[in-house]
C-alpha positions as CSV (number, residue, x, y, z in Angstrom):
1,X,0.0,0.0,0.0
2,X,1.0,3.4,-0.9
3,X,-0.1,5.6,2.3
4,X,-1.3,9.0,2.1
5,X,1.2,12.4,3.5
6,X,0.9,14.9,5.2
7,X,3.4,17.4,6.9
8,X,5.5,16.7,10.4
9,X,5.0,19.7,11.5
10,X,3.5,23.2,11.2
11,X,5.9,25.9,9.5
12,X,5.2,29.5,8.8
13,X,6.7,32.4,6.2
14,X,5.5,35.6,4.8
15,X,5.3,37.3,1.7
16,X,4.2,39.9,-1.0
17,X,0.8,39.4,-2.4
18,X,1.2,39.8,-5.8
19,X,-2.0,41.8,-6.5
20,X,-2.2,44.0,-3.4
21,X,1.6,44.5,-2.7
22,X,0.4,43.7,0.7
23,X,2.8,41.4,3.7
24,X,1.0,38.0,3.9
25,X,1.5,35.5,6.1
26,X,0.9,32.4,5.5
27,X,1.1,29.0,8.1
28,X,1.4,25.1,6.7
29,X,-0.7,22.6,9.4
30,X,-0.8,19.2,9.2
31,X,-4.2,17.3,8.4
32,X,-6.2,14.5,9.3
33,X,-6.5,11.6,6.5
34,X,-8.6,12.2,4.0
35,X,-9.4,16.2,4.5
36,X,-7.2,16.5,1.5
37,X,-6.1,20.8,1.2
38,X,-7.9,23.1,3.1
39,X,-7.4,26.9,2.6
40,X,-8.5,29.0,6.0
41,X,-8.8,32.4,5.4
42,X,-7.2,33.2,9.6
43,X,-8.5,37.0,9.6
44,X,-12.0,35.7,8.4
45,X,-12.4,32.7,9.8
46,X,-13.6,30.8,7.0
47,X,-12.6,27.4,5.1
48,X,-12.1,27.2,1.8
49,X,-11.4,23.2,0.3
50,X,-9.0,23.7,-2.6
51,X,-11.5,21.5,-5.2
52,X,-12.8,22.2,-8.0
53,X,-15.9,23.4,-7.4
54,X,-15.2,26.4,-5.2
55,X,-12.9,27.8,-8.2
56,X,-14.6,31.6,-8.7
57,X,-12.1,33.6,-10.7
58,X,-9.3,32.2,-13.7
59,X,-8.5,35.4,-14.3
60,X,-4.7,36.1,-13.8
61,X,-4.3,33.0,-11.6
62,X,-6.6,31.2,-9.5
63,X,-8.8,32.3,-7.4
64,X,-10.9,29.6,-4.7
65,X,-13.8,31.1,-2.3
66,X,-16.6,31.0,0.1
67,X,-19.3,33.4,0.2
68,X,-17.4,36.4,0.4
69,X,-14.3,35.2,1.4
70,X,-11.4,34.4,-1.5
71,X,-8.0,33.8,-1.7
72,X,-5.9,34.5,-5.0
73,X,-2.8,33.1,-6.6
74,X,-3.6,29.3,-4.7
75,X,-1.4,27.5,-8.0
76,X,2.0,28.0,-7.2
77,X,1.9,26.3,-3.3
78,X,-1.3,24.1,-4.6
79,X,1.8,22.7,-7.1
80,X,4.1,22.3,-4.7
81,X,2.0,20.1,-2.4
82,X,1.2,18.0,-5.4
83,X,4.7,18.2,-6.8
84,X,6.1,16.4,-3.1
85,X,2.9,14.2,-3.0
86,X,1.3,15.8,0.1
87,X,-2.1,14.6,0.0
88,X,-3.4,16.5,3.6
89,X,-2.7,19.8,4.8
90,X,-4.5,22.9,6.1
91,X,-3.3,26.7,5.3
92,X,-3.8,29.2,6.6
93,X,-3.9,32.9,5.3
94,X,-4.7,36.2,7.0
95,X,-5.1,37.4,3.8
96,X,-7.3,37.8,0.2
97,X,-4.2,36.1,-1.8
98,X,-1.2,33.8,-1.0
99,X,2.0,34.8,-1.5
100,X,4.2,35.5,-4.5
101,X,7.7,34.3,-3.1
102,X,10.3,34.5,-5.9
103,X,7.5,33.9,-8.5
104,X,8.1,29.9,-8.6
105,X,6.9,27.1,-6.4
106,X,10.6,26.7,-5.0
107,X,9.7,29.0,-2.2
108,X,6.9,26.6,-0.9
109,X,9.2,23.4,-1.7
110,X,11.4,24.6,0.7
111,X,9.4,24.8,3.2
112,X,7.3,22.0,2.6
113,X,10.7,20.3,3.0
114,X,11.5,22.0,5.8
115,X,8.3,21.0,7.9
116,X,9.0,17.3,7.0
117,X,6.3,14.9,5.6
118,X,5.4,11.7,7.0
119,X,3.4,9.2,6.0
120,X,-0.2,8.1,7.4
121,X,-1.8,5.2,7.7
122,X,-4.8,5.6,5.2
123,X,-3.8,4.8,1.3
124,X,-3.2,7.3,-1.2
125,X,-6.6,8.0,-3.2
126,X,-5.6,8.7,-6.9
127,X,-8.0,9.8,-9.8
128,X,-7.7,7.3,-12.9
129,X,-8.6,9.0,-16.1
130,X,-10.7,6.1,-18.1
131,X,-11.3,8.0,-21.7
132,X,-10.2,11.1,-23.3
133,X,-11.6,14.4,-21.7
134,X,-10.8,17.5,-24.0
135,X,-11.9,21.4,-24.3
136,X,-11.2,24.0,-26.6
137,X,-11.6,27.4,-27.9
138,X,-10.2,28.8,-31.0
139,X,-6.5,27.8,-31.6
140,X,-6.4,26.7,-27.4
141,X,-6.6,23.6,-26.3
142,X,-6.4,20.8,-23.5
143,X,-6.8,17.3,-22.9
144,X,-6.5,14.6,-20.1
145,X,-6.4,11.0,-21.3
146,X,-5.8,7.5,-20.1
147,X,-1.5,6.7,-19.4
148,X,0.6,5.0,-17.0
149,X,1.9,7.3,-14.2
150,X,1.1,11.0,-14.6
151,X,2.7,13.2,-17.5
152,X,2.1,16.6,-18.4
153,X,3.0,17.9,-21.7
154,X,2.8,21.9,-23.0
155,X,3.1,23.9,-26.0
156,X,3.8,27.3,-25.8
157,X,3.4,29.7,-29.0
158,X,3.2,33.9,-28.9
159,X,4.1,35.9,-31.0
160,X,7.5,36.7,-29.5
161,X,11.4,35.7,-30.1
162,X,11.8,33.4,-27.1
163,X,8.4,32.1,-26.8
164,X,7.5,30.7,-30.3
165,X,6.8,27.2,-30.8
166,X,8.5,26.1,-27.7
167,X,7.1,22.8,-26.1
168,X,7.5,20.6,-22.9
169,X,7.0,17.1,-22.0
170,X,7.4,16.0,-18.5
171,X,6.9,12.9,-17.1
172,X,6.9,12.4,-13.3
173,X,7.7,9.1,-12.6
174,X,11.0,9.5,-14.4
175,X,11.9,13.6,-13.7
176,X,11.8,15.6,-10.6
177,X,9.3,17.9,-9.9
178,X,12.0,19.6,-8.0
179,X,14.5,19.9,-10.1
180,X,12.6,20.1,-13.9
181,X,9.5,22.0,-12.5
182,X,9.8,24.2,-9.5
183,X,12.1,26.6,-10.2
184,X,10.3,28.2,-13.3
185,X,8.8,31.5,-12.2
186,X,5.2,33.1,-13.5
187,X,6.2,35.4,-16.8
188,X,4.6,38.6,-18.3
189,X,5.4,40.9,-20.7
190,X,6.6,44.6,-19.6
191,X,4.4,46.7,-21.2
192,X,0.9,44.4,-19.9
193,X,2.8,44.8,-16.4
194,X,2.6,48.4,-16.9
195,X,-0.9,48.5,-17.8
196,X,-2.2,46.5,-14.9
197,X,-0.2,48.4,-12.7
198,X,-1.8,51.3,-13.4
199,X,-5.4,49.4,-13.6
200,X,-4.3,48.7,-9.7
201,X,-3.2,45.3,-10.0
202,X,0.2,43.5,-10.2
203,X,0.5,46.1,-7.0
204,X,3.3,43.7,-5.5
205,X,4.9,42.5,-9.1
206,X,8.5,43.2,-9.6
207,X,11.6,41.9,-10.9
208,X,12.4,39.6,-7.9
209,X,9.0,37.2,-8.5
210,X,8.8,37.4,-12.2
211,X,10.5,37.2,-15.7
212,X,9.7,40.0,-17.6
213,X,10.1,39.8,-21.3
214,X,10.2,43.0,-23.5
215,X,9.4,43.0,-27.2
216,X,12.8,41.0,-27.8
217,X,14.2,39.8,-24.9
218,X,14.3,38.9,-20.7
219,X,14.5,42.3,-18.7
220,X,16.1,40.9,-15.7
221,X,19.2,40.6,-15.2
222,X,20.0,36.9,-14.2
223,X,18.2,36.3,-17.5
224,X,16.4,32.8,-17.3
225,X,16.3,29.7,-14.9
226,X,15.6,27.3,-17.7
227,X,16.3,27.8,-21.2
228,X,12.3,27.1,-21.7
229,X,11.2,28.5,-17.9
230,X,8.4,30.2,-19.4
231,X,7.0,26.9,-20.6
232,X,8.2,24.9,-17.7
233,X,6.2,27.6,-15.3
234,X,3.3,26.5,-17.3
235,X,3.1,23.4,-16.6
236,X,3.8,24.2,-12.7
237,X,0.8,26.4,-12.9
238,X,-1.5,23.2,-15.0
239,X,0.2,20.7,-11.7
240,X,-1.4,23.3,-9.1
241,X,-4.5,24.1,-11.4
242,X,-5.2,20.2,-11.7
243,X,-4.7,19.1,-8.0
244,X,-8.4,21.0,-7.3
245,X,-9.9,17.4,-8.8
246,X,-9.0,16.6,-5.2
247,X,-6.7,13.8,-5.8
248,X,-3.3,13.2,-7.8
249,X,-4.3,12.1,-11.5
250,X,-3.2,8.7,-13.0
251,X,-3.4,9.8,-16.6
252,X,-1.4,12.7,-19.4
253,X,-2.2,16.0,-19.8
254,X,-1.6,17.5,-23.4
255,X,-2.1,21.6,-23.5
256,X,-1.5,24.1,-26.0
257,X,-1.8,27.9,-25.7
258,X,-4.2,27.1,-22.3
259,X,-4.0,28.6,-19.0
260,X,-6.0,28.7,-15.7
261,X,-9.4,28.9,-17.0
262,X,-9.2,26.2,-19.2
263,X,-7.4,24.2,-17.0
264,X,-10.7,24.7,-14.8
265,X,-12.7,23.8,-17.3
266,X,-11.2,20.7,-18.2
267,X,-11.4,19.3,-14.8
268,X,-14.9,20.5,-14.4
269,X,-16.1,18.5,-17.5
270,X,-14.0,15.4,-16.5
271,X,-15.5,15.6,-12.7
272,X,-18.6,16.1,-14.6
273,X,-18.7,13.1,-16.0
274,X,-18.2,10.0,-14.4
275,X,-17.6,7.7,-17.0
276,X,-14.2,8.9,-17.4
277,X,-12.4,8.8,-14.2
278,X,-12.5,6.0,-10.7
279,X,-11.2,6.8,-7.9
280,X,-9.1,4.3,-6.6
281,X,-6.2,3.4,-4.1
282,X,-2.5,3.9,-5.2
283,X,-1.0,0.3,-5.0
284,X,2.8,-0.5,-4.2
285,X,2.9,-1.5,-8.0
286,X,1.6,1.3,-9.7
287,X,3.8,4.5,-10.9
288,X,3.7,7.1,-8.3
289,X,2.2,10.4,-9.8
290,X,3.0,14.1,-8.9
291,X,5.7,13.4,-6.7
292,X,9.0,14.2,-8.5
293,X,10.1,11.4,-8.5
294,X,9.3,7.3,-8.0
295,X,8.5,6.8,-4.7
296,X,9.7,3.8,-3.0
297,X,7.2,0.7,-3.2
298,X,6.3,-0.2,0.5
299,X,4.6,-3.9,1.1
C-alpha cells in the first residue's frame, strides 16, 4: 500500500501578495486523513477546500472562495503540495491572496521540506482517467487521457522571439518535480505589467517574482532559470490548477496555448462526467504520480 502524506509539522513564512503588494502571512498545518487541502482564510475565519468546485475567478491565476471570502494566486503552493505528493494539509492565510515568493513554487518546496512529511496510515486516493476528456476554444486547447503514471506535456506559441513554438513534456515518474518544475517562475510581458499596474493590480509584481520579457528579450538581469522556464512555469501552474480534482491524476495532460481557466474547465467536464475517471487506491505496483520522483514501493 502506498499511504497518504501529510506534513511533520507546522511551518510559517511571509510574503508579498502579488496583486495588493500587501505582507501576507501564510502558516502550513498538518491534516487529518482524508481532509485533502484546506485553505482558512485566519483573519476571516472561513474554510475554503482547494477543489474544483469552489474555483470563482481564472482570471490572472486562480482564485478559490466561500461566500465572500477568497484567496488568490492558490497555484503556485497548490503545485508544490502536489509536486512532493502531500495529499493532507491545512493553510492558513490572513489574507485575500497567497504569497508571490520568488515567483516559482521553490519557495513553498522549501518549506514544505522544511516541515517534514510523513506518512499516514490511510492509502493514497488517486483519480484514474478512463477516456479522453478535452476542451477547446479557438487555436487553445487541452486534454487529459488515459497513461501509465502522470505526464504533463505543454506547448507554448506567442508571437515573440523566445516564446514561439516552444514545447514541454514531462513525465513524473521518471523527472523531478523539483528539479525540472519548481524553479520556473510566473512570466509577463513589460508593457501588460505596466498596464495592470496602473489598472491597480500586479500592485506587488516586480523583478524579484517574475521574468519580464520586453518585445525582444528577458529584462532581468540573471536572464532565465531554464532555457524554456516560461514553458516549464506552465506546466507548474497546470500541476497546481489540476490538483483541485482533489486527488493526484493517473493519466497525461496535453495543452496548447491554455491557462487557468481552461485548465478549470477541463477538470470541471471530466468531474462532470463519471464515465471517465475512478477513484481508486495507489498500489505499491503502480507508478507514483506528482511526486517528482518514484516513490519507494512499500509492502
Amino acid at each position: 500500500m502506498i499511504a497518504q502524506r501529510t506534513l511533520e509539522h507546522a511551518i510559517r513564512c511571509s510574503g508579498i501578495g502579488l496583486h495588493s503588494g500587501r505582507k501576507i502571512e501564510l502558516v502550513l498545518h498538518p491534516a487529518a486523513e482524508n481532509s485533502g487541502i484546506t485553505f482558512v482564510r485566519s483573519d476571516l475565519g472561513v474554510e475554503i477546500p482547494a477543489r474544483a468546485e469552489r474555483v470563482t475567478d481564472t482570471r490572472l491565476c486562480t482564485t478559490i472562495g466561500v461566500g465572500e471570502a477568497h484567496i488568490s494566486t492558490v497555484e503556485h503552493l497548490l503545485s508544490a503540495l502536489a509536486g512532493l505528493g502531500v495529499d493532507n494539509a491545512r493553510i492558513e492565510v490572513n489574507g485575500a491572496e497567497v504569497p508571490i515568493m520568488d515567483g516559482s513554487s521553490a519557495p513553498f518546496v522549501f518549506l514544505i521540506q522544511c516541515a517534514g512529511i510523513r506518512e499516514q496510515s490511510a492509502a493514497k486516493q488517486v483519480l484514474r482517467i478512463l477516456k479522453r476528456v478535452e476542451v477547446s476554444q479557438g487555436d487553445k486547447r487541452c486534454a487529459l487521457y488515459p497513461a501509465a503514471g502522470f505526464k504533463i506535456s505543454y506547448l507554448l506559441d506567442y508571437d515573440h522571439p523566445l516564446l514561439r513554438q516552444r514545447k514541454v513534456s514531462i513525465d513524473f515518474s521518471r523527472q523531478a518535480y523539483t528539479r525540472e518544475i519548481s524553479r520556473a517562475r510566473t512570466f509577463g510581458f513589460l508593457h501588460e505589467v505596466e498596464a495592470l499596474q496602473k489598472a491597480g493590480l500586479a500592485l506587488g509584481g516586480s523583478l524579484e517574482n517574475a521574468v519580464v520579457l520586453d518585445s525582444h528579450r528577458v529584462v532581468n538581469e540573471g536572464g532565465l532559470r531554464y532555457d524554456d522556464e516560461c514553458v516549464r512555469h506552465k506546466i507548474l501552474d497546470t500541476l497546481g490548477d489540476l490538483s483541485l480534482s482533489g486527488y493526484p491524476i493517473v493519466g497525461a495532460f496535453e495543452g496548447e496555448l491554455t491557462g487557468h481557466d481552461m485548465n478549470h474547465q477541463l477538470v470541471t467536464t471530466l468531474l462532470a462526467d463519471p464515465s471517465a475517471y475512478r477513484i481508486e487506491s495507489l498500489q505499491a505496483d503502480d507508478v507514483v504520480v506528482a511526486t517528482g520522483a518514484a516513490q519507494p514501493k512499500t509492502a
